[in-house]
C-alpha positions as CSV (number, residue, x, y, z in Angstrom):
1,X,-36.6,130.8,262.4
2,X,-38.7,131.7,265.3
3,X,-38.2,130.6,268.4
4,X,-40.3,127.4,269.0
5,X,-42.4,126.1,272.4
6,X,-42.7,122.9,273.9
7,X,-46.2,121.6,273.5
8,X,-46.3,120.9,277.8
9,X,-45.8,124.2,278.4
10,X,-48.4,125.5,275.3
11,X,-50.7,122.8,277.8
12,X,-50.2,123.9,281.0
13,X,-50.8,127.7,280.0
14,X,-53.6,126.9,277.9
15,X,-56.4,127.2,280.9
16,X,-54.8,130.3,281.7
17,X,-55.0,131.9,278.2
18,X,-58.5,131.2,277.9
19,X,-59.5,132.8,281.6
20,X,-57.5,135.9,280.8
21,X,-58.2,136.5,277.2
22,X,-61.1,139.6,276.7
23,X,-64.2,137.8,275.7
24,X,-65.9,141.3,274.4
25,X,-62.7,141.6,272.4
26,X,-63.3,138.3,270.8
27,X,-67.0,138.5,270.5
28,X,-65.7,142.3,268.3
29,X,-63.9,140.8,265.8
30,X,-66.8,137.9,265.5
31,X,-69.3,140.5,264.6
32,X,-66.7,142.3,261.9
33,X,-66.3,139.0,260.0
34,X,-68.4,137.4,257.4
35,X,-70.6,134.5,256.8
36,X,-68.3,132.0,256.8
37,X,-64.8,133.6,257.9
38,X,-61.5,132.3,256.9
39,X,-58.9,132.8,260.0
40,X,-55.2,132.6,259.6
41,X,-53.7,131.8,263.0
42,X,-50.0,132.6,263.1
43,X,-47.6,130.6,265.3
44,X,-51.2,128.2,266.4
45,X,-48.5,126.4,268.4
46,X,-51.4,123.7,269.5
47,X,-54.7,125.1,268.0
48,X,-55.1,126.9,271.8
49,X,-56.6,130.2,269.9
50,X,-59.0,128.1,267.4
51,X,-60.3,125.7,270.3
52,X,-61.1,129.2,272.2
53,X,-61.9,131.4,269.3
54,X,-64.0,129.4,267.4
55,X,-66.7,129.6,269.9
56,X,-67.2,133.4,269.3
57,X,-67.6,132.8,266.1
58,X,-70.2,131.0,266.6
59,X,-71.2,129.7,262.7
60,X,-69.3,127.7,259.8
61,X,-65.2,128.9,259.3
62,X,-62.2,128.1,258.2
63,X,-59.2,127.6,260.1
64,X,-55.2,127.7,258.7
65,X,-53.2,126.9,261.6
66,X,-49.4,128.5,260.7
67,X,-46.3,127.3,262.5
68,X,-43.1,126.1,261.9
69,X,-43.3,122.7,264.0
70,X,-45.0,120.7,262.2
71,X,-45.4,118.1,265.0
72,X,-47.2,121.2,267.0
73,X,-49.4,121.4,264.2
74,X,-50.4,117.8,264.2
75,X,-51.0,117.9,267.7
76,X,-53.2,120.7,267.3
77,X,-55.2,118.4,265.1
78,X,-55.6,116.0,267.6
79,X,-56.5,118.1,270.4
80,X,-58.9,120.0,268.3
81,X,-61.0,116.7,267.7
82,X,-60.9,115.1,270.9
83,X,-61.8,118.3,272.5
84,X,-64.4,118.3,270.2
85,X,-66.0,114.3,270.7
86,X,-65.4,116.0,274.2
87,X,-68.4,117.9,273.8
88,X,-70.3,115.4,271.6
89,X,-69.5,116.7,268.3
90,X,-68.4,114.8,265.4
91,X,-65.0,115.3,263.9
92,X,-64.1,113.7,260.5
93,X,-60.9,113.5,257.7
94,X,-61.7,114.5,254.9
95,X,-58.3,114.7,253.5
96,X,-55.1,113.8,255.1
97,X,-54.4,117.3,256.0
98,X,-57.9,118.5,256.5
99,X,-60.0,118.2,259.4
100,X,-63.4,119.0,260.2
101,X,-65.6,119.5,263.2
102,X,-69.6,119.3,263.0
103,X,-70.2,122.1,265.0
104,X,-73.5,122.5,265.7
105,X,-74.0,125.7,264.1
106,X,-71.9,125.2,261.4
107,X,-68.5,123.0,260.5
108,X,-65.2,124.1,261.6
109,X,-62.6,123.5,258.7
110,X,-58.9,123.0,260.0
111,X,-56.0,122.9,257.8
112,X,-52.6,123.2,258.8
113,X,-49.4,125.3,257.0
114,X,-45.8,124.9,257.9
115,X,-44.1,128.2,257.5
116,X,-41.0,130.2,259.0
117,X,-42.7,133.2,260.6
118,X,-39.7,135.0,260.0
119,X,-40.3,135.2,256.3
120,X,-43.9,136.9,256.7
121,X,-45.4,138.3,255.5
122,X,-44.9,137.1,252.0
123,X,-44.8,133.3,252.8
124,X,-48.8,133.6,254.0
125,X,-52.1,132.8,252.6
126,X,-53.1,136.6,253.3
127,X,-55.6,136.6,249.9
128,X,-57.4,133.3,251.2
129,X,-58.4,135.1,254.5
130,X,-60.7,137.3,256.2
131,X,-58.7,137.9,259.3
132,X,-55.2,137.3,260.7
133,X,-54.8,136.2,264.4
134,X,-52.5,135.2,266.9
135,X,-51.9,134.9,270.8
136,X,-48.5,135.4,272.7
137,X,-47.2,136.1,269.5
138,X,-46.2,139.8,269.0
139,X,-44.4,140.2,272.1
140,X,-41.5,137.8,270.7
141,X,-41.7,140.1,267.2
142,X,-39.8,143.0,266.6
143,X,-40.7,146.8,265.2
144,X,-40.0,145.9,262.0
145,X,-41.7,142.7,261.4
146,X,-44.8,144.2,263.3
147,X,-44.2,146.7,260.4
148,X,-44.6,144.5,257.2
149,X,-47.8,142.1,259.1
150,X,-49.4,145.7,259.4
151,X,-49.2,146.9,255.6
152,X,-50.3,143.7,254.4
153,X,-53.2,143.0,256.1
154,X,-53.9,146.9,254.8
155,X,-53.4,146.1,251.7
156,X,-56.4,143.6,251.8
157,X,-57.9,145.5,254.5
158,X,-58.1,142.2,256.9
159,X,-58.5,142.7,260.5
160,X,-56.2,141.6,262.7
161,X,-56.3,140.1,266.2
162,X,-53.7,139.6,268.9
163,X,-54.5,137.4,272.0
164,X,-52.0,137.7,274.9
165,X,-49.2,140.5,274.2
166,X,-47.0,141.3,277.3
167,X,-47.5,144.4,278.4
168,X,-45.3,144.5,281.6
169,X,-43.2,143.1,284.4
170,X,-44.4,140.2,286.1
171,X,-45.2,140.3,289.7
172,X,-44.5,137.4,292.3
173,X,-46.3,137.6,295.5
174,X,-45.3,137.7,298.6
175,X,-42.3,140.0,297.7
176,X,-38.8,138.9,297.9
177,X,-35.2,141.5,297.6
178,X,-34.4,139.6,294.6
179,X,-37.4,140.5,292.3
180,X,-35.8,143.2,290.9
181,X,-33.0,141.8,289.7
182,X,-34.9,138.6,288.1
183,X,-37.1,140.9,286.7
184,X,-34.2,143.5,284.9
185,X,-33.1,140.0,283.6
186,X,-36.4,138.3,282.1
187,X,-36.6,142.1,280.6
188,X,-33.0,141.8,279.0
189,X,-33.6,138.4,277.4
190,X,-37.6,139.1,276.6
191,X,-35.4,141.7,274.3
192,X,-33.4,139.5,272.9
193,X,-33.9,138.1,268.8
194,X,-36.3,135.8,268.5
195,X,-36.3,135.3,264.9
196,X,-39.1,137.3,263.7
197,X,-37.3,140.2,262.2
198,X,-34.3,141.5,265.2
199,X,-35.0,142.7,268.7
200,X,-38.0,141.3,270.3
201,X,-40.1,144.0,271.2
202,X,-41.5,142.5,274.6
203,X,-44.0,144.4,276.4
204,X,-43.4,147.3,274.0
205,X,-44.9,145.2,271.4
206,X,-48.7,146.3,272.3
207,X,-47.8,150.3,271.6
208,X,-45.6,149.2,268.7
209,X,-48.8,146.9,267.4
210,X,-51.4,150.0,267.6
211,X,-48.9,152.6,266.0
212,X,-48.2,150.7,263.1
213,X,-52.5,149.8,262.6
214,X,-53.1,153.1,263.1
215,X,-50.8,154.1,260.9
216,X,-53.1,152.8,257.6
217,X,-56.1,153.9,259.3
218,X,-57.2,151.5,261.3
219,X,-58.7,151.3,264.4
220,X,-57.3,149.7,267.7
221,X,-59.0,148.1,270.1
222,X,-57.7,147.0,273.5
223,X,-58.2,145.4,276.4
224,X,-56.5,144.0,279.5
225,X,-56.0,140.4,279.4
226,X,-53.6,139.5,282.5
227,X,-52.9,136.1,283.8
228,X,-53.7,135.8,287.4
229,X,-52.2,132.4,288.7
230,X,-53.5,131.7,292.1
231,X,-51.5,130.2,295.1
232,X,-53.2,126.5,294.5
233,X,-52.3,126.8,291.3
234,X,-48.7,124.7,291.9
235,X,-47.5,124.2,288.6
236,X,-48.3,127.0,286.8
237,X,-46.6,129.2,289.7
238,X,-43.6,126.9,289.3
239,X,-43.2,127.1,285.6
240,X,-43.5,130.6,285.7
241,X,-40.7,130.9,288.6
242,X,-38.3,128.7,286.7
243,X,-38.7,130.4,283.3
244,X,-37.7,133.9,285.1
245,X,-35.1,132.7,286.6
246,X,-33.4,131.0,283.6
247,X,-34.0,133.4,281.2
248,X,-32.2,135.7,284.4
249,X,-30.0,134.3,284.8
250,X,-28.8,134.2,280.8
251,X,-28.8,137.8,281.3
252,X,-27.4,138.1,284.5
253,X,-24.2,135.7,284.9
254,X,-22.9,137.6,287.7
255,X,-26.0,137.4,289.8
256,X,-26.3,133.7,289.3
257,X,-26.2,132.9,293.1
258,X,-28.9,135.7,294.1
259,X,-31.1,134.5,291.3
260,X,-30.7,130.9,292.7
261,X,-31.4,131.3,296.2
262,X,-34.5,134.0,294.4
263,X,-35.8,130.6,292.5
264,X,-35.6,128.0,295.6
265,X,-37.1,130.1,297.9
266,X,-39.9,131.0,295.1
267,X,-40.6,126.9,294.8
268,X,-40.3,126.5,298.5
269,X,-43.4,129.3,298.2
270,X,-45.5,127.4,295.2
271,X,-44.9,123.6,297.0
272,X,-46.3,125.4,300.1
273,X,-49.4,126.8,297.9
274,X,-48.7,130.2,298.9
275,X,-46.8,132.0,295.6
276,X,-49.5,134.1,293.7
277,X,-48.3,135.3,290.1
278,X,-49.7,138.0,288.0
279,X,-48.3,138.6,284.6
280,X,-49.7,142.0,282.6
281,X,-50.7,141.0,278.9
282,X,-53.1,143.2,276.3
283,X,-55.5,141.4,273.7
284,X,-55.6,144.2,270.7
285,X,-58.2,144.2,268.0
286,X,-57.3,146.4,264.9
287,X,-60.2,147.1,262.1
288,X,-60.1,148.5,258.9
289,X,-61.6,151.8,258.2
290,X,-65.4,151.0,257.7
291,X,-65.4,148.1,259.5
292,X,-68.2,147.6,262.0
């Protein structure tokens, strides 16, 4: 099983995702779909990509959000139509497991699938789609499972799109003589399995992603897509401190004292307003040969 998110955090990084994520990118893969395309979001977590993504699209689609919580997936179906009613447009039921949103060029059909990610790609949808997508997904997946999701979207020749990959070590500003040690342990346990096929690739997972595309002719598109957290933006900047410094300090039992003065002194910083965060991500766009 892969490893799950808490639906606060998916929350509190969603503003984020949407600022850093590469709008040409997006707007790419918009223009390589059809009519009506059929998207099959993998590990939607909240419906975060589909809220942002759906915009680019800009017409009539299909959604099938695929996670293994199915609570995550229900409140993705809540967020998607008050966001929605947000904005003035009309979201309806027309099944219990179906929703749609009267977009104003064109509905937005949402359904939801509860599946081990582990066990793709053979447990998805892949012939009812057009594209397969994802955001902070790949990072978490290993060489091999990046592997199989490659040669079966060639098989049907569907595009696929991943939002938000790591591509390197965060960086915490002002400095501190600790960084380096935190960040030798976030890299140890972004390594570690996290159920999607062995080793998690971390930020190799961007040149591991364009390889295997590439592989069955494909081309790969890229751009960078970092978060940039500001010093007034508290509670981002805290989040991001503590979840270094846990996942450290997993990795790093020894050093559990350096770690801990490392993690007061960096909320000392973000209740002050003054600790800046940037972590490196890559969106990646891979087309099939002829696509536009």
């Amino acid at each position: 099983m892969s490893e799950g998110f808490d639906a606060d955090w998916l929350a509190l990084r969603e503003p984020f995702d949407a600022r850093a994520r590469d709008a040409a990118l997006a707007a790419r893969l918009a223009r390589a779909l059809p009519a009506r395309p059929r998207l099959l979001d993998l590990g939607a977590g909240t419906g975060a990509l589909t809220r942002w993504l759906g915009h680019f699209l800009g017409r009539a689609q299909a959604w099938t959000l695929v996670d293994a919580d199915a609570a995550l997936i229900e409140r993705a179906f809540a967020t998607i139509a008050e966001r929605a009613e947000g904005i003035g447009w009309r979201a309806t039921w027309p099944g219990r497991r179906t929703l749609l949103v009267h977009a104003p060029h064109g509905a937005w059909r949402v359904e939801g699938l509860v599946a081990d990610l582990a066990a793709a790609p053979e447990n998805l949808p892949l012939g009812a789609a057009d594209a397969v997508v994802c955001s902070a997904l790949c990072d978490l997946a290993s060489r091999d499972w990046i592997g199989r999701v490659a040669a079966a979207c060639a098989a049907r020749r569907l595009p696929f799109y991943a939002a938000l990959t790591v591509s390197g070590r965060a960086r915490f500003a002002p400095p501190h003589p600790a960084d380096a040690l935190v960040a030798r342990g976030f890299r140890r346990d972004q390594g570690r399995d996290k159920g999607l096929g062995g080793a998690a690739l971390g930020p190799d997972a961007a040149a591991a992603l364009r390889a295997a595309f590439a592989a069955h002719g494909y081309t790969v598109h890229a751009a960078p897509s970092d978060w940039v957290v500001a010093p007034r933006e508290r509670a981002m900047a805290e989040a991001l401190a503590l979840g270094h410094a846990r996942a450290a300090m997993a990795q790093e039992r020894r050093a559990a004292p350096r770690i801990s003065e490392w993690l007061a002194a960096r909320l000392r910083l973000a209740e002050a307003g003054r600790l800046a965060v940037r972590v490196p991500h890559r969106d990646l766009l891979a087309l099939p040969p002829g696509a536009i």
